[in-house]
ZAMARGU-4260 file (C-alpha; in steps of 0.2 Angstrom, whole numbers, plus 5000, padded with zeros to 4 digits):
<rodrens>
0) 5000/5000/5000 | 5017/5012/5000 | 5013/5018/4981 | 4994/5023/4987 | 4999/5032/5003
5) 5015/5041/4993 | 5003/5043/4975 | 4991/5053/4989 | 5003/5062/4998 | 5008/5069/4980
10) 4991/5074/4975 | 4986/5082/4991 | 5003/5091/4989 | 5001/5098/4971 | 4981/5105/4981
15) 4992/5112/4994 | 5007/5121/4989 | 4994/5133/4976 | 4985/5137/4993 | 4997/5139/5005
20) 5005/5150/4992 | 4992/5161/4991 | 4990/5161/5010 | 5008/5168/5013 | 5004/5181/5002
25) 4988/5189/5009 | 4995/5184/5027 | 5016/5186/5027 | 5015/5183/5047 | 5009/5165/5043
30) 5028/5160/5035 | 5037/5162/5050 | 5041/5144/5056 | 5037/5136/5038 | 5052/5125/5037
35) 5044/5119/5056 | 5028/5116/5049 | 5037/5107/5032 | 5046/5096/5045 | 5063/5104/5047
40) 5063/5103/5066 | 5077/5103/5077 | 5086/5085/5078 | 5088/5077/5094 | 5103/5070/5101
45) 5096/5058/5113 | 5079/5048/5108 | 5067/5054/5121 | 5048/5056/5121 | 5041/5069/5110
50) 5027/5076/5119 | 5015/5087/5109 | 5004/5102/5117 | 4991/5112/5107 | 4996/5129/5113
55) 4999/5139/5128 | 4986/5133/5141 | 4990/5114/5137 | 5009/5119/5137 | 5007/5123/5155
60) 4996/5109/5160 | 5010/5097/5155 | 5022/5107/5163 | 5023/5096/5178 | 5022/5080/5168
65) 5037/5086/5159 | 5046/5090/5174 | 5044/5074/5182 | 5051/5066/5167 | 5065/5074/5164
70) 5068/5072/5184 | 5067/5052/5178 | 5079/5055/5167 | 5068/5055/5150 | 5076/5067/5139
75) 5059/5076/5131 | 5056/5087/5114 | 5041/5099/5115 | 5031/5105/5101 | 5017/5116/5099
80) 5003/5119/5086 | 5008/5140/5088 | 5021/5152/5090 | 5015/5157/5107 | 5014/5140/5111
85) 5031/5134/5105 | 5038/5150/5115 | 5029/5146/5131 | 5038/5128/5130 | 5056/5137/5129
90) 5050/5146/5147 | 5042/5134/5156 | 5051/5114/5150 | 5069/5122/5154 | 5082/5115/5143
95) 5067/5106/5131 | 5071/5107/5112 | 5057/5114/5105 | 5048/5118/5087 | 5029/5121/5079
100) 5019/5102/5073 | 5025/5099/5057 | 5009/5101/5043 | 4998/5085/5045 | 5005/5077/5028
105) 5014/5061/5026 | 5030/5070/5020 | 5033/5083/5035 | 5029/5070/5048 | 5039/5059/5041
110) 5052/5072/5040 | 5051/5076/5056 | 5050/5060/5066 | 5068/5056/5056 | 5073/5070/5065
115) 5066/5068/5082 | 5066/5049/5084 | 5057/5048/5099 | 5054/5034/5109 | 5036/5038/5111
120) 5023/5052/5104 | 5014/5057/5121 | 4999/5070/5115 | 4993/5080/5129 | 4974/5081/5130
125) 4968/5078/5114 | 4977/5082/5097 | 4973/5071/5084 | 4982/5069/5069 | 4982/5057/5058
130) 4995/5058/5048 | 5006/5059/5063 | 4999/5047/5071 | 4999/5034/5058 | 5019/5038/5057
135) 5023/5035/5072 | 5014/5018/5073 | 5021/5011/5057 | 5036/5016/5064 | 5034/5007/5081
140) 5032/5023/5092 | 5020/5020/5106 | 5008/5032/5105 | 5000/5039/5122 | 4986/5053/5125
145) 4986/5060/5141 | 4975/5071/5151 | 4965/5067/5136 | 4947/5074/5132 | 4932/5074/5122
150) 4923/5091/5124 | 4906/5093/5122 | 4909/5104/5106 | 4919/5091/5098 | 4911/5075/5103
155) 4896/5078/5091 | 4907/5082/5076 | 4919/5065/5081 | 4904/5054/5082 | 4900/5059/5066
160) 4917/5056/5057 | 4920/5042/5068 | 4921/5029/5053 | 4935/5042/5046 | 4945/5043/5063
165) 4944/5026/5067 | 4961/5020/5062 | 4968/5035/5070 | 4961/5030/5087 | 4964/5012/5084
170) 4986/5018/5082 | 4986/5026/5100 | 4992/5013/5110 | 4984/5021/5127 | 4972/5034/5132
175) 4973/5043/5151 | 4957/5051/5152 | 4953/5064/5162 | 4938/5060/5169 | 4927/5045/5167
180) 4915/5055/5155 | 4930/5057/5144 | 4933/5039/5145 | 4914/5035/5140 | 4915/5046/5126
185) 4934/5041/5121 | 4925/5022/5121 | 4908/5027/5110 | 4919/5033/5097 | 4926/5016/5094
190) 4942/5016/5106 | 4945/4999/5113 | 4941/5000/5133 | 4959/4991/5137 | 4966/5006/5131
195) 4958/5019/5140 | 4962/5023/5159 | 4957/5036/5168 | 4971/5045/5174 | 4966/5063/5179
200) 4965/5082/5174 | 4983/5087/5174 | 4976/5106/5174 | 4969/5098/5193 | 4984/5093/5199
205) 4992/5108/5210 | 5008/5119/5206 | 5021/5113/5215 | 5031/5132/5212 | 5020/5145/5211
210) 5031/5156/5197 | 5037/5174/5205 | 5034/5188/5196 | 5049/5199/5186 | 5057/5209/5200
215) 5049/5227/5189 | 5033/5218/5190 | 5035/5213/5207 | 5041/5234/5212 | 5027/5244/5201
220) 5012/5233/5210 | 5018/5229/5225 | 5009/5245/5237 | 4993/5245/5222 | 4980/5232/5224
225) 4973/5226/5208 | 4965/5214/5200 | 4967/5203/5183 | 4956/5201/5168 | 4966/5186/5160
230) 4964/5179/5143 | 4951/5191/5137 | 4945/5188/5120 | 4934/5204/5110 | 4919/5210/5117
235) 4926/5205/5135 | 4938/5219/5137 | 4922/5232/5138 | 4913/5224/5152 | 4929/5223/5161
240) 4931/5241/5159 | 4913/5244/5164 | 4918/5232/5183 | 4933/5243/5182 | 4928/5261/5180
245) 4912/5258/5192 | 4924/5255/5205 | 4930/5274/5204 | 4910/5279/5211 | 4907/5262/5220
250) 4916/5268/5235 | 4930/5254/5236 | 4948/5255/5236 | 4952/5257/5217 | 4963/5246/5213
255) 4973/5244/5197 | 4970/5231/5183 | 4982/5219/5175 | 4972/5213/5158 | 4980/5201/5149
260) 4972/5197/5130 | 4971/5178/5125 | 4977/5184/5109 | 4993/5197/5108 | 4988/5202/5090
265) 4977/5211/5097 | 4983/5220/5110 | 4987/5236/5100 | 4967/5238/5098 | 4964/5235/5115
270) 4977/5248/5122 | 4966/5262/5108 | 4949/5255/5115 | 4954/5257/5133 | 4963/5274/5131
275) 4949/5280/5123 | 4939/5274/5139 | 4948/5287/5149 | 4961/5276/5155 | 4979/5277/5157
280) 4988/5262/5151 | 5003/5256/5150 | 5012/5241/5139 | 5020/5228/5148 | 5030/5227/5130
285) 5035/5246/5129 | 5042/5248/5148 | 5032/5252/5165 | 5030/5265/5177 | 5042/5262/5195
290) 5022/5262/5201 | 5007/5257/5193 | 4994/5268/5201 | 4976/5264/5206 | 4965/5266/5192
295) 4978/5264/5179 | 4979/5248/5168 | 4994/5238/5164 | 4991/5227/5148 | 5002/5213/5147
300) 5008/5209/5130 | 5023/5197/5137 | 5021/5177/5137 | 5021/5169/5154 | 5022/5182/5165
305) 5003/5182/5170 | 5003/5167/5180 | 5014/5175/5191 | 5003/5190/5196 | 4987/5179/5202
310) 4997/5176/5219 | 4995/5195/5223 | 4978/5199/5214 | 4964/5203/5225 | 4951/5194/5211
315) 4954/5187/5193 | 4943/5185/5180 | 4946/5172/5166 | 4940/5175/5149 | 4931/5165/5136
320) 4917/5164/5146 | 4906/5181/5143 | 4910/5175/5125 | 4906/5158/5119 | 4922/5154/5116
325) 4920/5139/5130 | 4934/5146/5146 | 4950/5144/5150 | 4963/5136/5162 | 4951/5146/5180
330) 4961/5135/5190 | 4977/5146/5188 | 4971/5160/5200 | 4964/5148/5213 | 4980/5137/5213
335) 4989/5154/5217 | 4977/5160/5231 | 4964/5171/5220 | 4947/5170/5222 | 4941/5170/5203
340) 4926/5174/5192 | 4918/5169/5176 | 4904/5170/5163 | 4890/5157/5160 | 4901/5150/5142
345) 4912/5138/5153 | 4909/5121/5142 | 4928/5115/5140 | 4934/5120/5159 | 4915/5110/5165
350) 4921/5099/5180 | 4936/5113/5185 | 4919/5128/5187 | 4911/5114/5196 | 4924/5111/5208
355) 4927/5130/5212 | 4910/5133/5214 | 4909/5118/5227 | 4922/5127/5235 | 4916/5146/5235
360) 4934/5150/5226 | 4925/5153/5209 | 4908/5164/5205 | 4899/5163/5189 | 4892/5176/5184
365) 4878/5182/5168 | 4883/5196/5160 | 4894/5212/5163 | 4884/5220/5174 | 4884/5203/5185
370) 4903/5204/5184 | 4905/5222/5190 | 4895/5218/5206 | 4906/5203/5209 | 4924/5213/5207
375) 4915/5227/5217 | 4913/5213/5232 | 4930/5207/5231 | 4938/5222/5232 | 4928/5229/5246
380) 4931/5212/5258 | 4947/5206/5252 | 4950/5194/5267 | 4932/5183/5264 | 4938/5184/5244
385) 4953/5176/5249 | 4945/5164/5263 | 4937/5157/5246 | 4952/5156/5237 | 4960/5144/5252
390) 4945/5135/5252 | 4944/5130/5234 | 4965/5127/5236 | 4962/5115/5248 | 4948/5107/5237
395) 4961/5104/5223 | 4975/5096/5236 | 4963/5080/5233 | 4966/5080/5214 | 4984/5081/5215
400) 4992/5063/5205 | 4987/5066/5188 | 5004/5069/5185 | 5010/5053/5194 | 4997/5042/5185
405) 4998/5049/5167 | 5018/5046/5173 | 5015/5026/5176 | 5004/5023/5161 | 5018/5031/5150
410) 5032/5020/5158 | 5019/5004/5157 | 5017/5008/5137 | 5035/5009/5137 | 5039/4994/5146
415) 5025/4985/5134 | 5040/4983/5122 | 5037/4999/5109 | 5047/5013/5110 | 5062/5003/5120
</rodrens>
C-alpha cells in the first residue's frame, strides 16, 4: 500500500502548495516557522519522548508531567501547534528542544519524526492527527494521549466522522482520560476499553512552584492592589472596563488592573479602546511606570508572565466565558490564592467551574453587569475573597496525582516493548 499512501501524499501536495502560496501572500505573518511546519525541526541527540501540546494553556498543563520526566531521566522534545505555544515551552520545559507540529502530511511528519526519533509520541489532551499518528505507529512509536478529552463541542462532530478517525484512534496505544466521562465518550467513538484509563485532569493537579513575578513587575504593584482580567478575547475587554471604572464611584479601594488578552495580535486595539475609555495604560512590551497607580491599567503583551501575578491579585477574571468561546485554564488563580470569576460559556473547563464553585473559590456570573457587582465585592472584603480562594486550594489538594498516573501509564506503554 506504499505507492497509494505516497501517490496521495503527492496529489494532496500539488492541492496544497497553490493554497498555502496564496495564504503567505495575503497573510506574510503565517511564514514564520514554515520550514517547522514542512518538517525541518530541530534533531535530537538523545531519543526521548516527544510530547506534543496544542498551545499555551495545554503547554502549561503538562508542565509538571514534563518536569517529572526529565527528573526520571527522559530526555523530552516539545512541540506546539503555535508560535506562542512553541515560546511558552522554551520558558516553562527548561532545557526542552522545541519547534511548531509539522503540517499534518505524510512527507513533513515523516520528515520530522527522522529528525526527532522519539521513543514515544505522548499527546497532551487531545490532538489528533492522523497523519502523525499513523507515522509514528508504522514506525513502532507508542503512542500515548494524556490528560485526554472529548469536549462537548467536539464529541458531536467526532461521532459523526467516527468511521474516518477510526484508524487513528485504533494507532494510539493508550488513552489517560481525564475523567470517566471522557473515557465514556473516548469508548463510543470506537476506542477499545483496554486502552483507556482514567488518569486525571493534569490542569487539577496543584503547582508545586508558584512562578514569581519579574522583579519590575513585582516593584510597580507591590503598594497598588489590583485585579486581573486574563485571557480576554473581544467584546470581554468592555465589560471589564465597565467592573473597572464603576469602582471609581462604588466607594471601594480602586485598585489597578492587569488585563491580559488571549490573543497578543490584538493588543494594539485593546490599548486604543481602553485609552479612549479614559484610561491610562501602560504596555508591559513598551516599559512600566516604577508604580502602577490605582486606576491605571497595565496590559500585558509578554508570554508567561501572568501566571505570576494571580498570587497578589485581589480577584481574577478568566476570559472566554462572557463570549462563547468555552473558558480557560480558572484554576490558575485559585491554585495561586485568588478567588476567581467567570461568565456562563464555561463548556471546555466544565468539571474545574464545578469544583470551584463547590468550593466558593469561583463565582459565575451572567453578563457584565453581574461581573462588575462581583469585582465590586471582592475588592471591598478582600479577606472573605481570599477565605474562598484557600477553600477552593484546599479542594484541589485532593486531585493532586494526575501527574504521577499519566507518569505510570507512559512508563507501562514503554515497558509494553514499543518505543524501548
Amino acid at each position: 500500500m506504499d505507492w497509494l499512501r505516497h501517490s496521495g501524499a503527492l496529489v494532496s501536495a500539488a492541492v496544497g502548495l497553490p493554497l498555502a502560496a496564496t495564504a503567505l501572500l495575503l497573510r506574510p505573518g503565517w511564514g514564520r516557522g514554515v520550514t517547522q511546519r514542512l518538517g525541518r525541526v530541530p534533531r535530537s541527540e538523545v531519543p526521548g519522548l516527544w510530547v506534543h501540546a496544542a498551545s499555551v494553556g495545554e503547554v502549561r498543563a503538562g508542565a509538571g508531567l514534563v518536569e517529572e520526566l526529565l527528573a526520571r531521566g527522559f530526555p523530552v522534545y516539545g512541540s506546539s501547534s503555535t508560535a506562542t505555544g512553541r515560546d511558552e515551552i522554551r520558558r516553562s520545559w527548561p532545557g526542552t528542544p522545541a519547534s511548531l507540529v509539522p503540517i499534518d502530511h505524510p512527507w513533513c511528519v515523516a520528515a520530522a519524526l527522522r529528525r526527532v526519533a522519539p521513543r514515544a509520541l505522548v499527546l497532551v489532551e487531545t490532538e489528533l492527527w492522523p497523519c502523525l499518528i499513523a507515522a509514528a505507529s508504522r514506525s513502532g512509536i507508542p503512542v500515548v494521549v494524556v490528560s485526554g478529552r472529548v469536549s462537548d463541542r467536539s464529541f458531536p462532530r467526532y461521532r459523526w466522522l467516527r468511521r474516518a478517525l477510526g484508524p487513528t484512534f485504533a494507532r494510539i496505544d493508550a488513552i489517560g482520560a481525564r475523567s470517566a466521562e471522557d473515557a465514556r465518550r473516548f469508548g463510543v467513538l470506537g476506542v477499545d476499553a483496554a486502552k483507556v484509563f482514567v488518569t486525571g485532569d493534569l490542569k487539577l493537579d496543584p503547582q508545586r512552584d508558584p512562578p514569581q513575578p519579574a522583579p519590575d513587575l513585582a516593584r510597580a504593584l507591590a503598594e497598588t492592589p489590583y485585579f486581573v482580567a486574563a485571557s480576554t478575547h473581544a467584546g470581554e475587554e468592555r465589560a471589564v472596563m465597565g467592573a473597572f471604572k464603576r469602582l471609581d464611584r462604588g466607594g471601594a479601594a480602586m485598585p489597578a488592573l492587569v488585563m491580559a488578552p488571549r490573543h497578543t495580535g490584538r493588543v494594539a486595539g485593546v490599548a486604543r479602546q481602553l485609552r479612549s475609555e479614559g484610561l491610562r495604560v501602560h504596555r508591559r512590551s513598551q516599559g512600566i511606570p516604577a508604580r502602577v497607580a490605582p486606576g491605571e491599567v497595565l496590559l500585558l503583551d509578554t508570554l508567561g508572565e501572568l501566571p505570576a501575578l494571580f498570587a497578589a491579585a485581589r480577584v481574577a477574571f478568566v476570559g472566554g466565558t462572557l463570549v462563547p468561546v468555552g473558558g480557560h485554564n480558572v484554576l490558575e488563580p485559585v491554585q495561586a490564592g485568588c478567588p476567581v470569576i467567570f461568565g456562563p460559556h464555561v463548556q471546555n473547563v466544565r468539571r474545574a467551574v464545578e469544583l470551584l464553585e463547590e468550593s466558593g473559590a469561583g463565582l459565575r456570573v451572567l453578563d457584565a453587569e453581574a461581573l462588575a457587582v462581583a469585582v465590586e465585592e471582592a475588592m471591598r472584603d478582600p479577606e472573605a475573597a481570599r477565605r474562598r480562594a484557600a477553600r477552593g486550594r484546599a479542594q484541589l489538594e485532593e486531585h493532586r496525582g494526575s501527574v504521577e498516573r499519566s507518569l505510570a501509564l507512559l512508563e507501562k506503554t514503554l515497558a509494553s516493548g514499543r518505543g524501548e
